[in-house]
C-alpha positions in Angstrom: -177.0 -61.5 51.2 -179.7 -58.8 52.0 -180.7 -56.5 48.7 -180.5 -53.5 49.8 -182.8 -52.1 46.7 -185.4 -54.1 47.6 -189.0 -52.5 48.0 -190.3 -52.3 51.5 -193.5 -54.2 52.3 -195.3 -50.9 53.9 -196.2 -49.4 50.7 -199.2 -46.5 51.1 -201.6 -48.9 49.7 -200.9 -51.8 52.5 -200.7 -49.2 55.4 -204.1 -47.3 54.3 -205.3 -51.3 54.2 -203.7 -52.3 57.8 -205.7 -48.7 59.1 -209.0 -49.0 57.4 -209.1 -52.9 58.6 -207.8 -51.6 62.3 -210.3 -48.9 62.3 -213.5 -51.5 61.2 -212.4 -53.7 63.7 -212.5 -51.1 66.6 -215.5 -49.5 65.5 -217.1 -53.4 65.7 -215.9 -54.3 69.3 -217.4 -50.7 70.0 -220.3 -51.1 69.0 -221.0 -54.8 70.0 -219.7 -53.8 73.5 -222.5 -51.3 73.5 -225.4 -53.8 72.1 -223.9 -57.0 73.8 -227.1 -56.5 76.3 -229.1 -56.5 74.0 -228.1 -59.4 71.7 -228.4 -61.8 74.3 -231.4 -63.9 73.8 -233.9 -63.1 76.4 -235.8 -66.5 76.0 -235.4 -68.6 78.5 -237.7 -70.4 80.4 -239.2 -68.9 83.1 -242.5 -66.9 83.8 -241.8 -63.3 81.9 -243.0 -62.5 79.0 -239.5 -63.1 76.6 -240.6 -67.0 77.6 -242.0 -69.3 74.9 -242.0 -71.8 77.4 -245.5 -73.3 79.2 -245.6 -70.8 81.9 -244.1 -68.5 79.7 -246.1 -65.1 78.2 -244.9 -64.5 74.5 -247.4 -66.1 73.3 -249.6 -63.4 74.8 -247.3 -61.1 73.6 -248.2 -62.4 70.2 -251.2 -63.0 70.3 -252.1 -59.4 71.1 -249.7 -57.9 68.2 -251.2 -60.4 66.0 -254.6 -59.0 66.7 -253.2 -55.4 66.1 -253.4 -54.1 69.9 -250.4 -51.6 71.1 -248.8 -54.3 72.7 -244.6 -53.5 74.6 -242.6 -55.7 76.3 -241.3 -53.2 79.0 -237.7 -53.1 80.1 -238.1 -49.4 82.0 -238.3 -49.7 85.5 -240.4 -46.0 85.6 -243.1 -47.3 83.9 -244.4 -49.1 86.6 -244.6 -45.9 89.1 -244.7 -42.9 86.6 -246.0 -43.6 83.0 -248.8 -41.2 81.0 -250.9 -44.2 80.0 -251.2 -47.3 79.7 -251.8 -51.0 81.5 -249.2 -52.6 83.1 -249.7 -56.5 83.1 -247.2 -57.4 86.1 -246.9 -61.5 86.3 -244.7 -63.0 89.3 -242.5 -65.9 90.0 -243.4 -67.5 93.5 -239.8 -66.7 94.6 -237.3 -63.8 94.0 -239.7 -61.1 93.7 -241.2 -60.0 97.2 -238.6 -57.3 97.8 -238.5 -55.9 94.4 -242.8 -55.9 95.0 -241.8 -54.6 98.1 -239.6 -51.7 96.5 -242.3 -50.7 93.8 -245.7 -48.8 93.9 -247.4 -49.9 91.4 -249.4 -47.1 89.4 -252.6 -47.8 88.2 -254.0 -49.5 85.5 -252.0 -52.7 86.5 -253.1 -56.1 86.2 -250.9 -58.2 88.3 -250.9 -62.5 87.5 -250.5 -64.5 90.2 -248.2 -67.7 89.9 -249.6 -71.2 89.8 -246.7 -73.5 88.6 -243.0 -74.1 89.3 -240.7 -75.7 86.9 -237.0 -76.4 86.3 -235.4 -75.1 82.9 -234.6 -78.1 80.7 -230.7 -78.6 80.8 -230.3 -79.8 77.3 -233.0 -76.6 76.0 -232.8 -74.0 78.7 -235.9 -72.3 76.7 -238.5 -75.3 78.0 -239.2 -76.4 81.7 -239.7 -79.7 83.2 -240.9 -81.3 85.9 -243.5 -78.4 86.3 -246.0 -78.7 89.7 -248.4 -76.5 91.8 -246.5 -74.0 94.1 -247.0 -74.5 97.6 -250.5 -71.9 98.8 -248.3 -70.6 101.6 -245.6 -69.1 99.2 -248.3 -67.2 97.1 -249.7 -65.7 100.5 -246.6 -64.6 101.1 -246.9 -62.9 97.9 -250.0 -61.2 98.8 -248.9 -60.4 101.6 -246.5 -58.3 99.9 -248.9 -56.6 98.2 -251.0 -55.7 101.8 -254.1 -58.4 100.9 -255.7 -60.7 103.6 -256.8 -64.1 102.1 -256.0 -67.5 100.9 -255.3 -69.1 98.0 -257.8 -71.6 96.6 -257.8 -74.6 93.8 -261.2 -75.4 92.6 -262.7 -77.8 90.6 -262.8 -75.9 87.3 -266.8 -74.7 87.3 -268.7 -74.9 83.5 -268.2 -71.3 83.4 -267.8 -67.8 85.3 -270.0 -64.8 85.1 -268.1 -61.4 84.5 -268.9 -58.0 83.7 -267.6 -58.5 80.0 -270.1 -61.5 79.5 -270.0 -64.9 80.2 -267.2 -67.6 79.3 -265.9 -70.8 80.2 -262.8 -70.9 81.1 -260.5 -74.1 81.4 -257.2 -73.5 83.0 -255.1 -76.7 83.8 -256.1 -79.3 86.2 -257.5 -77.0 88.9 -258.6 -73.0 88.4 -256.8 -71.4 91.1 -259.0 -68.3 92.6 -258.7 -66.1 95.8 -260.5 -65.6 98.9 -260.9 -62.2 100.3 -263.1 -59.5 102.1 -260.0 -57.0 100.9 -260.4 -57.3 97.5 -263.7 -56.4 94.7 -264.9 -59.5 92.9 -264.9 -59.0 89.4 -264.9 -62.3 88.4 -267.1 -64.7 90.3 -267.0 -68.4 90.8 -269.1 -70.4 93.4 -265.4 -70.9 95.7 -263.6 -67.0 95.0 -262.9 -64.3 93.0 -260.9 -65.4 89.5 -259.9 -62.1 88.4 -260.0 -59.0 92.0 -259.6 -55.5 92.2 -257.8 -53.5 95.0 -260.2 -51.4 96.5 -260.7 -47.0 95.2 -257.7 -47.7 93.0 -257.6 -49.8 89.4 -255.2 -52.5 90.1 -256.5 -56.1 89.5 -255.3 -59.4 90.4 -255.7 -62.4 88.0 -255.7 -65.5 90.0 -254.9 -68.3 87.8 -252.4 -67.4 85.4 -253.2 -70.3 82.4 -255.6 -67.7 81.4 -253.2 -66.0 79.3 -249.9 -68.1 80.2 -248.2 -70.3 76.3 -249.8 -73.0 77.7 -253.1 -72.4 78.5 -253.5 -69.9 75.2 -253.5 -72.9 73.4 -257.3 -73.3 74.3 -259.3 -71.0 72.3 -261.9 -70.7 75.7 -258.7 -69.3 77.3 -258.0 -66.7 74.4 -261.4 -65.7 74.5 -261.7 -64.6 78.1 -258.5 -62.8 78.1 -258.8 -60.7 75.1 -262.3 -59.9 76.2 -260.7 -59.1 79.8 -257.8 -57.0 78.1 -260.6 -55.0 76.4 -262.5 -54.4 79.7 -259.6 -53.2 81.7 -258.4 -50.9 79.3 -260.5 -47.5 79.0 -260.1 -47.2 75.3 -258.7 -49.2 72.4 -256.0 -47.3 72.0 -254.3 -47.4 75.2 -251.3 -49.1 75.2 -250.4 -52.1 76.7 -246.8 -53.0 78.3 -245.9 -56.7 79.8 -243.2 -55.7 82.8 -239.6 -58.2 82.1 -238.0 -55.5 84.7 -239.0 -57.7 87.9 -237.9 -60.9 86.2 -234.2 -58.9 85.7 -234.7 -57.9 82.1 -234.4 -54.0 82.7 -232.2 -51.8 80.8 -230.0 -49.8 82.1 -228.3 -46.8 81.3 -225.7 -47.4 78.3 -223.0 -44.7 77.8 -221.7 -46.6 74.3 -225.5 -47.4 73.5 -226.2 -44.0 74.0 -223.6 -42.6 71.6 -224.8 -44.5 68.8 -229.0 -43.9 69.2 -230.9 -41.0 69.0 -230.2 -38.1 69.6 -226.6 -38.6 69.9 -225.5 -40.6 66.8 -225.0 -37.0 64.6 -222.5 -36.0 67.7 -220.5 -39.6 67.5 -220.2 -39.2 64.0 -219.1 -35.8 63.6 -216.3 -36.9 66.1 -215.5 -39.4 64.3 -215.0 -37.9 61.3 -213.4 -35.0 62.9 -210.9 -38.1 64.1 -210.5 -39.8 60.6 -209.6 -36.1 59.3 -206.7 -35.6 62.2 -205.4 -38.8 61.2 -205.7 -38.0 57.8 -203.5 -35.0 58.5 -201.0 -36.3 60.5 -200.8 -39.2 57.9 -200.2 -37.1 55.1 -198.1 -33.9 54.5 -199.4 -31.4 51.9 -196.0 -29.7 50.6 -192.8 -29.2 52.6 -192.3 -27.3 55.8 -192.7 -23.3 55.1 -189.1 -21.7 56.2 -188.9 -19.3 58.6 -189.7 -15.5 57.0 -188.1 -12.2 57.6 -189.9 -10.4 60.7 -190.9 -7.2 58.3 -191.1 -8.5 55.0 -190.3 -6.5 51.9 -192.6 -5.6 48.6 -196.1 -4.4 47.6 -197.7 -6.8 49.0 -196.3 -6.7 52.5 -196.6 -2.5 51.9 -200.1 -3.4 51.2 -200.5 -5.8 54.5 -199.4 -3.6 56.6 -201.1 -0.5 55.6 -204.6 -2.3 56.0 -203.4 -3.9 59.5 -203.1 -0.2 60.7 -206.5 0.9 59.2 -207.9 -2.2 60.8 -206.3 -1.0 64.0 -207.5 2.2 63.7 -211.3 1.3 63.4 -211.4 3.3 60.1 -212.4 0.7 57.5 -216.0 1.9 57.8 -214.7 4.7 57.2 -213.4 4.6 53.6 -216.5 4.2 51.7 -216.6 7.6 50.4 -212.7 7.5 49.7 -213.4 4.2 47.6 -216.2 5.3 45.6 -214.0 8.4 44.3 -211.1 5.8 43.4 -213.2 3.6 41.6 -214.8 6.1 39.9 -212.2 7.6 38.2 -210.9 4.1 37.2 -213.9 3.1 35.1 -214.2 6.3 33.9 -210.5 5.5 33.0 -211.0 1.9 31.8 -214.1 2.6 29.2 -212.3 6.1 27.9 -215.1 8.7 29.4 -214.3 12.2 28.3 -212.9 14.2 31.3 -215.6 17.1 30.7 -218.0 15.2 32.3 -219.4 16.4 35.8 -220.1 14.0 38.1 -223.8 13.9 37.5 -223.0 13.1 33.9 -220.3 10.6 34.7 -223.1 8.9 36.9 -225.4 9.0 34.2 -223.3 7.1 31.5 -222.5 4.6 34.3 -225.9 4.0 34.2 -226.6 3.9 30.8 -223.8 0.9 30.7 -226.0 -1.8 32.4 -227.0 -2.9 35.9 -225.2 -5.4 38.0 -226.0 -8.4 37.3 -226.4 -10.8 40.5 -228.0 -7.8 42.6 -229.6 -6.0 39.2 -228.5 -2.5 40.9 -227.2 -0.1 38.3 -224.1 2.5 39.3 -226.2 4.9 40.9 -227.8 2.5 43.7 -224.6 1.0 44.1 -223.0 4.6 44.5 -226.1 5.4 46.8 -224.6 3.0 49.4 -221.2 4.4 49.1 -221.4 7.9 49.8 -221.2 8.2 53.4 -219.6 5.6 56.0 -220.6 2.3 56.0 -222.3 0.9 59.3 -219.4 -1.9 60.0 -217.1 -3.7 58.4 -219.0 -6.4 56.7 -221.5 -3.5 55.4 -218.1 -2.6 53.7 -217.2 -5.3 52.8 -220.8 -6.1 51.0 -221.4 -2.7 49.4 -217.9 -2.6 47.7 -218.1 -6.4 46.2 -220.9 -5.1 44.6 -219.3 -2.4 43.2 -216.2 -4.6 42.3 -218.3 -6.9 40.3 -220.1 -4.2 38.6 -217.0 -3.1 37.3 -215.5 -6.2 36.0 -218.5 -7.2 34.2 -219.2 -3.7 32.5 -214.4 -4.1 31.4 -215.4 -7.5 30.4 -218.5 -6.1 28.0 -217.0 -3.8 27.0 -213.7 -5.8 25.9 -216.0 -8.5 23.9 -218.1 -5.6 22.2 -214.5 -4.4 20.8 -213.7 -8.5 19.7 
C-alpha cells in the first residue's frame, strides 16, 4: 500500500543540489570544448619546435628562455608576413611544406633551417623517432626551389672550424655538416665546400644549412650551443628583440575560437555578466516572492490615488519645474508651524530665525541658501528634485533637534 503522507524526494534543498551540479557540469563541457585545442599535447615527434625529440627544437626553445632571451613559440599565422618586430626562426620538414612556403611571404628578420634528417615516430612513444636517415639532396632542392634559390645541397666532411662575422667556432653537427652552394645567396658563414649559414640578397632573411646546429640533438654539444647563441645574437639588431619559433607550418596554428573567446580577454566581464544575468532569471522563475497581485480598480479610490493622479497631470503638464516658488511658501509656513514661530514675523525675520536654527547638515547650507535656490523655477526636474530634498532634510533635522532639546 502506497502512503500517501509520505514526503516527496524533491525537497528545495535536493532540486537547488540537482541545478548547482547541472549547471557545474555545463559550464565544464563549455569550457573544455573551448580549451580542448589547446590541452592537447603538442609534443610529438617531428621537426617544430613543441618536439623534444632528436630533430626536434624545444630544446632551443629552452635553452634560449633559460638564458633569459624573449623567446615565443608562434601559433599566429600573421606573424610571418605582418609583425612589428621580431625574428622569425622558420624550420621545415622535407615534405608537406612547399605549398604552405609557396602561400607565405616571409617578412624579414627570418631565419629559415633547412632539413637534414627524416625519421618515423616511435609507435610505442609517439614523442621519439626511429629509424632517422639523411633526406634525399633532390627533395631539399625542391625546397629551395620554393623559396626562388639556384643551388645544390652539399654534405661535407665536418671542417675543424668555420669563420663567421660573429667570431670563430667549431662546429660539429652529426656525421656530415650539410652546407649550400649558390651564386644567389650572401655567404655569411664560410666553409672550404659552401655557405653554412646564407642570406637572400637586399633583404634580411637567412638560411641555416645544417639544422643540428640548434636541433635537441645536436644542442647537446656545447660547440653547437655556442655557435647558435652567438648566431641568435648576430641576427637580431638588439637584445631585446623578440624572438618567435613558427609551429604554424608544422599545423600547430590557432585559429579563431568563439567559446575561447568568451572566456579571455576582453570578453570574460561580458560572459559573466550574462551569466549572472542567467543565474538571476532562473533564480526568478525558480522562486515566487509573495502571491500573484489581484487585479485593481481602473480609478482607484483615496489620498493616495488623489495624490497620484494629481502629480501625473502636473507631470503631463510640464509644470514640475515650475512649483519651486509654490513649495518654498508651503514649507515655510510649516516649520514656522512645527517650531511655534510667532506670526508677527515678516518674512525677512522668519528667514532670519531659520537661520539662526542651524545649517543643513550633509550640504552645510543654512535656510537662506537653500531658500536662494527656491525662489524662482527650477531649470528641470531633477534640479527640483535636488533643491527640494535639501530643503526636506533641513527640516526634519531642525523637528528632530528641536524634539530632543524638549526630552
Amino acid at each position: 500500500m502506497n502512503n500517501s503522507n509520505s514526503p516527496s524526494p524533491f525537497t528545495f534543498k535536493a532540486i537547488a543540489i540537482m541545478l548547482a551540479i547541472a549547471l557545474i557540469s555545463f559550464s565544464a563541457v563549455i569550457v573544455l570544448a573551448g580549451w580542448a585545442p589547446e590541452l592537447r599535447d603538442k609534443d610529438e615527434a617531428g621537426e617544430h619546435p613543441y618536439s623534444t625529440s632528436a630533430l626536434g627544437y624545444n630544446g632551443f626553445a629552452q635553452l634560449l628562455a633559460a638564458l633569459d632571451y624573449p623567446v615565443e613559440i608562434s601559433r599566429l599565422e600573421r606573424k610571418l608576413e605582418d609583425r612589428d618586430w621580431g625574428l622569425m626562426i622558420v624550420t621545415t620538414t622535407p615534405w608537406s611544406m612547399r605549398k604552405r612556403l609557396e602561400e607565405t611571404d616571409l617578412q624579414p628578420s627570418t631565419l629559415i633551417v633547412l632539413p637534414k634528417w627524416q625519421g618515423q615516430p616511435d609507435w610505442s612513444n609517439p614523442k621519439r623517432q626511429i629509424d632517422t636517415q639523411f633526406v634525399a639532396a633532390s627533395q631539399i632542392n625542391d625546397l629551395l626551389g620554393v623559396l626562388e634559390i639556384e643551388g645544390e645541397l652539399g654534405r661535407i666532411t665536418v671542417p675543424s672550424n668555420v669563420t663567421s662575422p660573429f667570431g670563430t667556432y667549431a662546429p660539429r653537427p652529426d656525421l656530415k655538416m650539410q652546407v649550400l652552394r649558390s651564386d644567389d645567396l650572401e655567404t655569411i658563414v664560410e666553409t672550404p665546400d659552401g655557405a653554412l649559414l646564407a642570406r637572400m640578397p637586399d633583404e634580411d632573411i637567412y638560411i641555416l644549412a645544417d639544422p643540428d646546429l640548434i636541433n635537441t640533438f645536436g644542442l647537446a654539444t656545447k660547440d653547437n650551443a655556442r655557435f647558435s647563441i652567438a648566431m641568435i645574437d648576430w641576427l637580431r639588431y638588439d637584445e631585446t628583440e623578440p624572438i618567435y619559433l613558427d609551429a604554424t607550418l608544422h599545423g600547430f596554428t590557432r585559429s579563431a575560437n568563439l567559446l575561447q573567446m568568451a572566456f579571455d580577454i576582453p570578453f570574460i566581464g561580458a560572459t559573466l555578466t550574462a551569466f549572472a544575468t542567467a543565474l538571476l532569471l532562473g533564480w526568478a522563475a525558480m522562486v515566487r516572492f509573495g502571491p500573484p497581485l489581484h487585479e485593481g480598480r481602473v480609478i482607484a479610490l483615496g489620498k493616495q490615488a488623489l495624490a497620484d493622479n494629481s502629480a501625473g497631470l502636473v507631470a503631463m503638464a510640464r509644470r514640475e519645474a515650475h512649483m519651486a516658488p509654490r513649495y518654498l511658501t508651503l514649507m515655510r509656513r510649516q516649520i514656522a508651524k512645527d517650531i511655534g514661530a510667532p506670526k508677527t514675523l515678516t518674512e525677512t525675520q522668519l528667514t532670519a530665525l531659520f537661520d539662526r536654527l542651524g545649517p543643513e547638515s550633509a550640504s552645510g547650507k543654512t535656510f537662506s541658501q537653500i531658500q536662494s535656490g527656491l525662489i524662482a523655477a527650477a531649470a528641470n526636474r531633477e534640479d527640483l528634485i535636488q533643491k527640494t530634498r535639501e530643503l526636506y532634510r533641513w527640516r526634519h533635522q531642525i523637528i528632530g533637534r528641536s524634539a530632543h532639546e524638549r526630552h
